[in-house]
Structure formats: structure tokens, C-alpha cells
C-alpha positions in Angstrom: 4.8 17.3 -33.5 4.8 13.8 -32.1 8.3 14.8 -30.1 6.0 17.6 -28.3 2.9 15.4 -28.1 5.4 12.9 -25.5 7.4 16.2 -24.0 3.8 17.1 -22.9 2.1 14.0 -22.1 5.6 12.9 -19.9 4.8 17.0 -18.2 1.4 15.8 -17.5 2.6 12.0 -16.0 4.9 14.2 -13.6 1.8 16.7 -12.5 0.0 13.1 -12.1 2.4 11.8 -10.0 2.4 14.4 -7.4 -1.7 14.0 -7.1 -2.5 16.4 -9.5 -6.1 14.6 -10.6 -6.7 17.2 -13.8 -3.6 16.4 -15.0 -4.5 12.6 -14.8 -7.4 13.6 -16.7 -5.9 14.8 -19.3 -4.0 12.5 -19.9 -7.3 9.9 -20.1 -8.6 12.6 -22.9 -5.6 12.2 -24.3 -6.0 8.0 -24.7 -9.3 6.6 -23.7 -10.1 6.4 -27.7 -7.0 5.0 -28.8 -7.5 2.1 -25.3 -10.9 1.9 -26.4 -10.6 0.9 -30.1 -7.8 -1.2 -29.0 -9.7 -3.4 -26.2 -12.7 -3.9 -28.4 -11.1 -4.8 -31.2 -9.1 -7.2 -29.3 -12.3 -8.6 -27.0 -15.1 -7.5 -30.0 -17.6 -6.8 -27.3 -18.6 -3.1 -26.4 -18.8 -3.9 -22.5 -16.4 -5.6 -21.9 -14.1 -3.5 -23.7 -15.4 -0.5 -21.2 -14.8 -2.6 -18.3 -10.8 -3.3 -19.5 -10.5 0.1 -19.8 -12.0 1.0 -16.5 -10.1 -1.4 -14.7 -6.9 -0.7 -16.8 -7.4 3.7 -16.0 -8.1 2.7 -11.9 -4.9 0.5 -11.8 -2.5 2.8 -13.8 -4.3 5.4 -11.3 -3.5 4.0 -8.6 0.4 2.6 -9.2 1.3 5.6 -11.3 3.9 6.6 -8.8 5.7 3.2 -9.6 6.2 4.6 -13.4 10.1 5.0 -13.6 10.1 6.7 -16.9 7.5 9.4 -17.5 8.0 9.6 -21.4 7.0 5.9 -21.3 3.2 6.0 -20.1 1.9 5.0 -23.0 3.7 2.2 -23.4 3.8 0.9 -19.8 -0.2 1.5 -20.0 -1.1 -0.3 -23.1 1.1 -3.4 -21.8 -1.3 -3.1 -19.0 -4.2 -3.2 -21.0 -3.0 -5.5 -23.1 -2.5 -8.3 -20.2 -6.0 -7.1 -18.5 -7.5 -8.1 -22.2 -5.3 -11.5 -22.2 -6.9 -12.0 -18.6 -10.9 -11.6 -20.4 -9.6 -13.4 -23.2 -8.9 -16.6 -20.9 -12.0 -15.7 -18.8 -14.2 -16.6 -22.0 -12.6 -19.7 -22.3 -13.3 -20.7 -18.5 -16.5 -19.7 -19.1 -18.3 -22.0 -21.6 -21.6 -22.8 -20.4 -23.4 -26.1 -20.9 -26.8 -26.1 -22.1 -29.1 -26.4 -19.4 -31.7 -29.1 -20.1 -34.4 -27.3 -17.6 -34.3 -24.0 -20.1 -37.0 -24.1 -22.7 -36.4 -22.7 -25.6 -38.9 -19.9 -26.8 -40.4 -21.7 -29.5 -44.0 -21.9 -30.5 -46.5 -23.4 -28.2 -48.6 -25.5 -30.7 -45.8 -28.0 -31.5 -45.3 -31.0 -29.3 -43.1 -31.8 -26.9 -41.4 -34.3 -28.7 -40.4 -31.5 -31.8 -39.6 -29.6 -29.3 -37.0 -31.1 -28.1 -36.1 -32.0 -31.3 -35.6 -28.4 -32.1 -33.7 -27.9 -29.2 -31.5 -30.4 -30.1 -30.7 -29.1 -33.6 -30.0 -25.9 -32.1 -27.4 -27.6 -29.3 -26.0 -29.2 -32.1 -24.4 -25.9 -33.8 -21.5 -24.4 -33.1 -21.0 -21.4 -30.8 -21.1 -18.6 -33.2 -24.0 -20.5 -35.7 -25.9 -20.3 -32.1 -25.1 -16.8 -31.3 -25.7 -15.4 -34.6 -29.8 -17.3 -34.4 -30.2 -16.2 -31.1 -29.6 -12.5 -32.1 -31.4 -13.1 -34.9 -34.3 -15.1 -33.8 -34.9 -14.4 -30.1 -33.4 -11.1 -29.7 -34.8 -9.6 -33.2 -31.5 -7.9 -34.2 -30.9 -7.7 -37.9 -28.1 -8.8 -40.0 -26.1 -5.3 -40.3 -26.6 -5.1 -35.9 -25.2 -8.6 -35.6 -22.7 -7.6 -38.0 -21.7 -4.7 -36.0 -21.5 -6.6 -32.8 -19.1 -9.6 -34.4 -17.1 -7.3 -36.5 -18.4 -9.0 -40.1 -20.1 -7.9 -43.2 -23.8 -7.8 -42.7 -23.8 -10.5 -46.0 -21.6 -12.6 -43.8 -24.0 -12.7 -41.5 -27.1 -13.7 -43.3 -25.0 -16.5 -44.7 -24.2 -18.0 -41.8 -27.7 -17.4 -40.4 -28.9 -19.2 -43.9 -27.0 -22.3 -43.4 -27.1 -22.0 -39.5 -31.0 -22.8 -39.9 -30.6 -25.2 -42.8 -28.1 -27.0 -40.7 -31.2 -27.1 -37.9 -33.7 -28.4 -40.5 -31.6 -31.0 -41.5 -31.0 -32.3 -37.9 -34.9 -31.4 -37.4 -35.7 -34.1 -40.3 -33.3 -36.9 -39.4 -34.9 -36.5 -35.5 -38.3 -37.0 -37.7 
């Protein structure tokens, strides 16, 4: 089954190679679920994983005439996927922001300035994810299973490290005090 799965995807790379565009499309039927699953678990975020695999179709699209050996599209197009995730990868890591001390937090009105930049210190203090998780929890209003979802952990997880997230806050919170 699998030898005439490859017999008619390399008939289908051929067709694609001499500009036949529904015979490109199939072949994207044929793996967008399989590129999909594969950038998001590698990149654990929905939109970027749909931009990889935009970029990655356009680019296999375009230089698919360069493809030497037809049974090997699969291959030669999840190496390219593969480095276009390594490429977001490194892009996260270029990417850190610093906090920016003009940005006010959205935090209630009747406490002082003073706890309030108490508060946004505690919150600076955490690390990246501890951060994340309360601002999908606090300012976005996402619940423990959504977060979950989006980071790829149990829901449980979650509200654990939400739990000592905050805790870690009010600690910070009363040593500022």
C-alpha cells in the first residue's frame, strides 16, 4: 500500500513539474496535515505553524523543478520545513523583548502608584512562561484547559504553575512592602 502511495505521489511530483497546478494540489491534500502537526508541534504555536507551512508549500512551489528525484518529495520537503522551523526557532530567541517601563500594567485603579509599581515589578521578576501563563490567565481571561491547549500541557499543569506563579508575585509584593 505504502509502495503505491509513493508510485503515485512521485506521478503527481512529475505532473507538478511540468506546471500542472491540480496535481500540485494534490499533492498539498496529500501532506498539509502531516506538515501541519509537525510545525506546531515543533514551534507549539498555531500561527506560526500556518505561516512555516505557507512559506515552506510557496518555496517547494516554486523550486520544484530542482527536485532530482521524484519519489523523494516528501523527504526533500520536510527537510525544508524542518530548516524554515529551525529559522522561527532562532527568530524567538532574537526576539526577546525587554519590559517597557512606559507600559502600565492593567491593574486596578484604586491602588497607588507606589504598589503599583510594586506589582509590576513582581510580575518582571518571573520567568517567561510564569508571565505568559498570568497574562493568559489574568489579562486575557483564558482558562486553565485553553492555556493548556496553546502550551501543549495538562490543564492541572497549568493551574500549578499559575498557583505558585502568583504566590511567587505576593511574595515579591510583601518584601517591596
Amino acid at each position: 500500500m505504502e509502495k503505491q502511495l509513493d508510485d503515485s505521489m512521485s506521478e503527481l511530483v512529475k505532473q507538478a513539474k511540468m506546471g500542472d497546478k491540480q496535481a500540485f494540489s494534490k499533492l498539498y491534500e496529500a501532506v498539509y496535515k502531516e506538515m501541519y502537526c509537525y510545525a506546531f508541534y515543533v514551534l507549539k504555536n498555531r500561527e506560526d505553524a500556518e505561516d512555516v507551512v505557507s512559506d515552506t508549500v510557496f518555496d517547494v512551489y516554486r523550486s520544484l523543478k530542482s527536485l532530482r528525484d521524484d519519489g523523494a518529495f516528501r523527504r526533500w520537503l520536510f527537510k525544508i520545513l524542518g530548516n524554515k522551523c529551525k529559522k522561527k526557532l532562532a527568530s524567538y530567541q532574537k526576539n526577546t523583548v525587554e519590559w517597557d517601563e512606559n507600559l502600565e500594567l492593567s491593574v486596578p485603579q484604586e491602588l497607588d502608584l507606589e504598589k503599583r509599581q510594586d506589582l509590576k515589578q513582581a510580575y518582571c521578576s518571573l520567568e517567561e512562561e510564569e508571565r505568559y501563563i498570568i497574562s493568559m490567565a489574568v489579562f486575557g481571561g483564558y482558562k486553565s484547559h485553553e492555556i493548556g491547549e496553546m502550551l501543549d500541557m495538562p490543564s492541572g499543569t497549568v493551574r500549578s504553575k499559575l498557583s505558585k506563579a502568583l504566590g511567587k508575585m505576593h511574595k515579591k509584593m510583601e518584601v517591596c512592602v
